[in-house]
C-alpha positions as CSV (number, residue, x, y, z in Angstrom):
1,X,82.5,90.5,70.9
2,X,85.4,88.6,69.1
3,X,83.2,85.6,68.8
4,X,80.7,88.1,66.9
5,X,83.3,89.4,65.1
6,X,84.8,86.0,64.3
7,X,80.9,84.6,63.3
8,X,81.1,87.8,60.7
9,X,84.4,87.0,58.9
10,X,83.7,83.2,58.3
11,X,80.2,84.6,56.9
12,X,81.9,87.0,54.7
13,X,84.1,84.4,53.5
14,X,81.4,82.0,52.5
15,X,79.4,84.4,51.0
16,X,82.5,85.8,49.0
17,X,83.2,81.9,47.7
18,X,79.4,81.3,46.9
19,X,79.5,84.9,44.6
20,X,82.5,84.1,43.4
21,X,81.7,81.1,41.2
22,X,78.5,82.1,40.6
23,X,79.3,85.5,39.2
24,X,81.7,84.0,36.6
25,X,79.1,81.3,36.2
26,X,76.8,83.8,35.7
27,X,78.7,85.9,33.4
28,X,79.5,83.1,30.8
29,X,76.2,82.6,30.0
30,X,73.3,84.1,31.5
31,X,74.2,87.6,31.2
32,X,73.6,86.5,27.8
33,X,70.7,84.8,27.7
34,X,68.4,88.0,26.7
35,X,70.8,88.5,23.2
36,X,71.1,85.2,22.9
37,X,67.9,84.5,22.9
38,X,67.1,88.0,20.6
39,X,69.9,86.6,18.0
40,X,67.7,83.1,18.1
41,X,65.0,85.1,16.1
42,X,62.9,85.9,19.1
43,X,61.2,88.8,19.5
44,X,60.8,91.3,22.1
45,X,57.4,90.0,23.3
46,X,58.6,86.3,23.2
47,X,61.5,88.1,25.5
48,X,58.9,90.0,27.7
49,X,57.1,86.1,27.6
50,X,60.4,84.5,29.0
51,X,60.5,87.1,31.8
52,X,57.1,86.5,32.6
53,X,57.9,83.3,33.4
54,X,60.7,83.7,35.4
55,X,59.0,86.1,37.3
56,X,56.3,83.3,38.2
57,X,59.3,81.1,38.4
58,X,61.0,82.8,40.9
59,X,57.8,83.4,43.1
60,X,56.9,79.6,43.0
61,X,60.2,78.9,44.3
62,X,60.5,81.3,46.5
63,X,57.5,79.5,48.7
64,X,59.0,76.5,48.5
65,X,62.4,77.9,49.5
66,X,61.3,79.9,52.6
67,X,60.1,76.4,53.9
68,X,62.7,73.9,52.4
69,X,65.2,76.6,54.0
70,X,64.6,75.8,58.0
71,X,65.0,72.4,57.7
72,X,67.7,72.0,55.0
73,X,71.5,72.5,55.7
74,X,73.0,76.0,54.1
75,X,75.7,73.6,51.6
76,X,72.8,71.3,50.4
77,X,71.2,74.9,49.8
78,X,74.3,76.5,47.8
79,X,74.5,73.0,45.9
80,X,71.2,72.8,44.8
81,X,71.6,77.2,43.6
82,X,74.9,75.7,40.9
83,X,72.4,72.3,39.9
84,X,69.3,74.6,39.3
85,X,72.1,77.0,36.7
86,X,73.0,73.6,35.3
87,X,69.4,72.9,34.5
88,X,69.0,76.4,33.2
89,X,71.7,75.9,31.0
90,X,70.8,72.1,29.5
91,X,67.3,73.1,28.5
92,X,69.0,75.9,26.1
93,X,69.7,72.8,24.0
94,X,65.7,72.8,23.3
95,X,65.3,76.4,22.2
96,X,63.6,75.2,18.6
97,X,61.0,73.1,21.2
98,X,57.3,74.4,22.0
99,X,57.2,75.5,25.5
100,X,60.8,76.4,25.7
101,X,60.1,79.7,26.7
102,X,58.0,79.0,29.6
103,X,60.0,76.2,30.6
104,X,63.3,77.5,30.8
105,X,61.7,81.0,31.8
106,X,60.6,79.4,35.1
107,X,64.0,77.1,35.6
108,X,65.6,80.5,35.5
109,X,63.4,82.3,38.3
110,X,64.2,78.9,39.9
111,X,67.9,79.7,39.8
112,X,67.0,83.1,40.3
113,X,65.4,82.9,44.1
114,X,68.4,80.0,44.8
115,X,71.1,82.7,43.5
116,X,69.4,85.8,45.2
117,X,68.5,84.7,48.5
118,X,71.0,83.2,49.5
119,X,73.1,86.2,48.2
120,X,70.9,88.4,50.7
121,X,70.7,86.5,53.2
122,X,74.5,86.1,53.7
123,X,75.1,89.9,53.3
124,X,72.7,90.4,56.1
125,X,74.7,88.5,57.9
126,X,77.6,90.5,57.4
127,X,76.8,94.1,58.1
128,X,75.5,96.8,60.3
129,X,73.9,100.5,59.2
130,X,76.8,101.7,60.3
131,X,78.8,99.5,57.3
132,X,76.6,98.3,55.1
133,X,77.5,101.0,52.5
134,X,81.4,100.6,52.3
135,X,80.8,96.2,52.6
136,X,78.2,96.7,49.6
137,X,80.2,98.6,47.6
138,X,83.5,96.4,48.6
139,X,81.3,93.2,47.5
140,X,79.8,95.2,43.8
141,X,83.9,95.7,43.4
142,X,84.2,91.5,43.8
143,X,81.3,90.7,42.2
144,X,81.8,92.9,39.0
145,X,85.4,91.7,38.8
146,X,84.8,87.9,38.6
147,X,81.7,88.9,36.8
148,X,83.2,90.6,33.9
149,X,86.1,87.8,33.5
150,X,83.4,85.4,32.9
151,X,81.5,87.8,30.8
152,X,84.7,88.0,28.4
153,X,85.4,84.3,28.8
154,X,81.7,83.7,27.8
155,X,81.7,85.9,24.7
156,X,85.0,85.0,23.2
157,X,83.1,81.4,23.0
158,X,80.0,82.2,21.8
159,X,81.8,84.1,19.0
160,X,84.0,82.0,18.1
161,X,83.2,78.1,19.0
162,X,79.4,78.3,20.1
163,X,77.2,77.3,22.8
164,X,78.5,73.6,23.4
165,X,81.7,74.8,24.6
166,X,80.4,77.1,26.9
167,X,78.0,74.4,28.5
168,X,81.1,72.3,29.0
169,X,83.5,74.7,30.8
170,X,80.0,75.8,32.8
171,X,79.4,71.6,33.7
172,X,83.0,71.3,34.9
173,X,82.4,74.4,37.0
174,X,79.3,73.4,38.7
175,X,80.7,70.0,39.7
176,X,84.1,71.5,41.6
177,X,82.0,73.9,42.9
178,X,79.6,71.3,44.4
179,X,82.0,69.3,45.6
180,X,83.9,72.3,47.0
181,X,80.6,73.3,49.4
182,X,80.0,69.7,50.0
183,X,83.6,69.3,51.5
184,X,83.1,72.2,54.2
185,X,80.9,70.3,56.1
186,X,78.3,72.0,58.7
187,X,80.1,74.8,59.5
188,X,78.5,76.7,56.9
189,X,75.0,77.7,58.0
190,X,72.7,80.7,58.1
191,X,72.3,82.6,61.4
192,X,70.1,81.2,63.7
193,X,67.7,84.3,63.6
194,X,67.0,83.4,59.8
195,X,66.2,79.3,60.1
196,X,64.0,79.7,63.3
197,X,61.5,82.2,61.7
198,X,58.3,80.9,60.7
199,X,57.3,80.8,56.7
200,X,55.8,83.7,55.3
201,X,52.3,82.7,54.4
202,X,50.7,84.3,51.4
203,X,47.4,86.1,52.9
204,X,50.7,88.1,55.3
205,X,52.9,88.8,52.0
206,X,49.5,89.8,50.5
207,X,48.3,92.2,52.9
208,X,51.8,93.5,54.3
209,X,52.4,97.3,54.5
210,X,54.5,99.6,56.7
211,X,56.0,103.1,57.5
212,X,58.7,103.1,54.6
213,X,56.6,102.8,51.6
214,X,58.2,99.4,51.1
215,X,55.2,97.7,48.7
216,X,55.2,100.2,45.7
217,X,58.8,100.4,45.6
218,X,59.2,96.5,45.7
219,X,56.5,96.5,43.1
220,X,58.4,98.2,40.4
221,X,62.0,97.1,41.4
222,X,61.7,93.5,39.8
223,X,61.0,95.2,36.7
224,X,64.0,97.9,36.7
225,X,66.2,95.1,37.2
226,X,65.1,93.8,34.4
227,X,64.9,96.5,31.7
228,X,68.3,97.1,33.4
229,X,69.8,93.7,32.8
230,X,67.6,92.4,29.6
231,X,66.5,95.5,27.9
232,X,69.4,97.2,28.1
233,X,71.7,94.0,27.2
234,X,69.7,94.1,24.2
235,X,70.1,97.7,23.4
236,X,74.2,97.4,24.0
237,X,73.9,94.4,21.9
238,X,72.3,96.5,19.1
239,X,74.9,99.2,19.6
240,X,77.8,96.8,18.8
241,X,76.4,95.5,16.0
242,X,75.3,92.0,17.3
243,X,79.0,90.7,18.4
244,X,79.2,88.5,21.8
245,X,83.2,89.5,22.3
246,X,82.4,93.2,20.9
247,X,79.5,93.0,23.7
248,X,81.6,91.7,26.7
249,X,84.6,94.2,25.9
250,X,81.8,96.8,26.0
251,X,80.6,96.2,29.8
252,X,83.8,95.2,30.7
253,X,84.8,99.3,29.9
254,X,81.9,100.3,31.3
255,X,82.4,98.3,34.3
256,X,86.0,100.1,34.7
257,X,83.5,103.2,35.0
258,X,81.5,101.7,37.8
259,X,84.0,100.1,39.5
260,X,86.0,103.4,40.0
261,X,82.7,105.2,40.9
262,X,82.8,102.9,43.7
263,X,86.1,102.8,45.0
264,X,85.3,106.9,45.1
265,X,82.1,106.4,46.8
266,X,81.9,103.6,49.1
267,X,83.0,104.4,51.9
268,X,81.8,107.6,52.2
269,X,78.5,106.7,51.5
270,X,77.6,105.8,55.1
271,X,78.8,109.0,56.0
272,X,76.3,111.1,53.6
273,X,73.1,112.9,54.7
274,X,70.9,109.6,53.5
275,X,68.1,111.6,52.5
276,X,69.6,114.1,50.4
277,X,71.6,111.4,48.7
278,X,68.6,108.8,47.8
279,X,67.1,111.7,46.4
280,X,70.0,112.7,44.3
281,X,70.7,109.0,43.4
282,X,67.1,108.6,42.1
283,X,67.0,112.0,40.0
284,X,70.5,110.8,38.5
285,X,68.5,107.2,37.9
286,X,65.7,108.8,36.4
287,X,68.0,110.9,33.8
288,X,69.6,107.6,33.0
289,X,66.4,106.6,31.4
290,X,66.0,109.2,29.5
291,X,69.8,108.9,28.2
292,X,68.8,105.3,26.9
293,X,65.7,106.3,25.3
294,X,67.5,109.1,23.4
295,X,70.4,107.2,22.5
296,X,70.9,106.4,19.2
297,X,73.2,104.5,17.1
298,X,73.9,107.0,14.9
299,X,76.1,109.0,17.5
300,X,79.7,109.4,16.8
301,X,82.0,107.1,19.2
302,X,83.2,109.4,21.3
303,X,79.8,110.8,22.2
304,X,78.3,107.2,22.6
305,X,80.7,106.1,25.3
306,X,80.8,109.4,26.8
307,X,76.7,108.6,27.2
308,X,77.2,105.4,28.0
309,X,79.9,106.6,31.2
310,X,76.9,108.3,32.6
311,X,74.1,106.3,31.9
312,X,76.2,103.8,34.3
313,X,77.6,106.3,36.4
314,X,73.7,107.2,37.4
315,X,72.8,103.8,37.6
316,X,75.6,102.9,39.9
317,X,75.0,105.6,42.4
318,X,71.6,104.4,42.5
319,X,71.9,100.7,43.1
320,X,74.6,102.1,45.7
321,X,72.0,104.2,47.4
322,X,68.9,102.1,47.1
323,X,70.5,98.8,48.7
324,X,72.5,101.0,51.4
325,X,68.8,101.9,52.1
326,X,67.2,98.3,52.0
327,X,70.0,96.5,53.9
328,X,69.2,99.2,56.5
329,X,65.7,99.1,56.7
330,X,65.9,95.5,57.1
331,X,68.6,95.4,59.5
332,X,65.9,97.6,61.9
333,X,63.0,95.0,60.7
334,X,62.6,91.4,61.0
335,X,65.2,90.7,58.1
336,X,64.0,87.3,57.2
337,X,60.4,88.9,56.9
338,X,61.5,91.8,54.6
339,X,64.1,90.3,52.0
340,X,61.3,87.8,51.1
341,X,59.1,90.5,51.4
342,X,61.0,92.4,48.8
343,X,61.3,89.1,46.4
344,X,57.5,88.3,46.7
345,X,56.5,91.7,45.8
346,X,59.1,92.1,42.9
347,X,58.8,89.2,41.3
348,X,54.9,88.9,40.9
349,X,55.1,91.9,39.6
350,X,58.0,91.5,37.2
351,X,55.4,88.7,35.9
352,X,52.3,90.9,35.3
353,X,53.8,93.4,34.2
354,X,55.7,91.8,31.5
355,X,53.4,89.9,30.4
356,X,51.2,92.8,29.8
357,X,53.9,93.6,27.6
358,X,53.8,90.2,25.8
359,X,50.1,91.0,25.3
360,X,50.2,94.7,24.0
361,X,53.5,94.4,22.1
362,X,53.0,94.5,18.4
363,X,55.5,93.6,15.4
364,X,58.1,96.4,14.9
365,X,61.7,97.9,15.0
366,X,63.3,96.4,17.9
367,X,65.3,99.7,18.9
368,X,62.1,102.1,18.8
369,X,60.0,100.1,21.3
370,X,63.0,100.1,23.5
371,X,63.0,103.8,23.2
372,X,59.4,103.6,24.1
373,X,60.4,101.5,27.1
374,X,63.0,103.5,28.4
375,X,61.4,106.7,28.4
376,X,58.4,105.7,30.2
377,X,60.3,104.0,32.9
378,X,62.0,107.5,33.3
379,X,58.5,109.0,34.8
380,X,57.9,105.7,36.6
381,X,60.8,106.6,38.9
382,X,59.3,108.7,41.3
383,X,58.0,105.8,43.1
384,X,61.3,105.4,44.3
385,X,61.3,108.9,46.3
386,X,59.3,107.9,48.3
387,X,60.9,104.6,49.7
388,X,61.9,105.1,53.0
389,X,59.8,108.2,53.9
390,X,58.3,107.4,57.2
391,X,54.1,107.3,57.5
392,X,52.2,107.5,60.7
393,X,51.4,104.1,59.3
394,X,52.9,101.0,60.7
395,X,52.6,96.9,60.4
């Protein structure tokens, strides 16, 4: 048992190192990539383009990852997630080049399925049904902290001295950070139960169901994280009148908001009747959506963060809920199986759907379609009521 115990708290320290410098990595510049990209004088389609490559991106990788994975140490693994950033980051230098939004799209699902799967992977390692909750909620708290630093640190440069400086405080980060992971040595590695699973292949991903209603709900994730993330960067973006440091100080309020929602929440979350509570936590998600599509820049400021409060106290009691809910669903599954499961299914459709958006999007005012957007993913968000509900139908 203390050897168990002992395994756990080395895991929780490497994956607290690894989400460390990656969140403030992270937050310098590619929390800012979908404004940054918006204030380059592309449009939302190009945007919805740029998705739709990272979605294939991320899918591409993700093949190659599940196999590279088994035979490749976890510190040549968490090296090569900072090199692909790096990458990410240098091919922002061609932005006036053809192909730069497929390019860089995919180098960013690329980073992407490094970042997130590792991320997963070492959280799984780290909890039980009985925690998973409170150690989620403990690790949003880290995350968003280190996070938001890096989001003010990245748009104070922006504003003020540009892109160039922010590429060279990110280059300086990525190369202590690789030397860092290359200094610990083997004792860094995945559990056992992860490397000596076989690779998914793609006719299994392809034809996978089970009792939980896992497919539809993976299908439309990818894109919530999106419109949350992208979209909604955008729309904050819009609200601040198009300022990188009015932007940061923005989130960083509203992540005071979420943060206290979880230091409220988290560790009596695992404690909650689950069912009543996802379905509660997808309602409150739902209303959020139709918050951002009636929000308007016209409001006065007192009503606009008041809106704002809620639209990410809903959101946060969701993602709370919803990964509670997949951690323990994969904890009872083969977990290696489901998390790629989950990133297969999200992903590829992340990519068809926005590009169907790239296709069908027409010419107009940027904070209308967005509208649009929002209020059609509000109705969309029934599919996530029925995640977890058990079938008579089974793998």
């Amino acid at each position: 048992m203390e050897a168990v115990k002992s395994g756990i708290r080395m895991m929780t320290r490497n994956l607290y190192s690894f989400l460390g410098v990656h969140s403030f990595l992270i937050g310098l510049f590619p929390f800012y990539i979908p404004v940054y990209l918006y204030i380059a004088g592309f449009s939302l389609s190009q945007i919805c383009g740029f998705i739709a490559a990272t979605g294939v991106g991320f899918c591409i990788s993700l093949y190659v990852w599940d196999r590279v994975s088994k035979h490749v140490p976890l510190r040549c693994l968490i090296i090569f997630s900072f090199l692909s950033e790096f990458i990410l980051l240098t091919l922002f230098f061609l932005e006036k080049n053809m192909g730069f939004i497929l390019i860089s799209g995919i180098f960013n699902g690329v980073f992407n399925c490094s970042f997130w799967m590792i991320q997963r992977l070492l959280f799984l390692d780290t909890i039980t049904p009985q925690t998973s909750g409170k150690k989620f909620g403990n690790f949003q708290i880290f995350v968003l902290l280190v996070l938001k630093a890096g989001i003010l640190a990245g748009g104070l440069m922006l504003e003020k001295s540009g892109y160039l400086s922010v590429y060279s405080l990110s280059a300086g980060i990525v190369g202590a950070a690789a030397f860092f992971f290359l200094k610990k040595g083997p004792g860094i590695e995945f559990d056992s139960g992860i490397t000596s699973t076989k690779p998914l292949s793609l006719t299994m991903v392809a034809g996978y169901k089970d009792r939980f209603n896992s497919r539809p709900v993976f299908a439309i994730d990818g894109l919530y994280l999106y419109l949350e993330s992208y979209f909604w960067m955008i729309s904050l973006f819009l609200i601040v009148r198009q300022s990188y440091w009015k932007l940061g100080v923005l989130v960083i309020f509203l992540t005071l908001v979420f943060g206290i929602i979880f230091v409220m929440i988290k560790n009596s979350i695992d404690l909650l009747p689950a069912n009543k509570m996802y379905a509660a936590a997808v309602c409150l998600y739902s209303l959020s959506w139709v918050l951002r599509g009636l929000l308007s820049e016209e409001l006065n400021r007192v009503s606009l963060l008041f809106l704002l409060a809620v639209i990410t106290f809903c959101t946060s009691i969701f993602r709370l809920a919803f990964n509670k809910r997949f951690f323990d669903i994969a904890k009872s599954r083969t977990a290696h199986e489901y998390i790629y499961i989950k990133s297969y299914f999200s992903q590829f459709f992340l990519a068809v759907s926005a590009l169907a958006v790239f296709l069908l999007l027409k010419a107009g005012d940027v904070a209308e379609q967005l509208s649009m957007i929002y209020l059609t993913a509000a109705l969309i968000t029934v599919v996530y009521l029925f995640y977890g509900r058990k079938t008579t139908r089974e793998v």
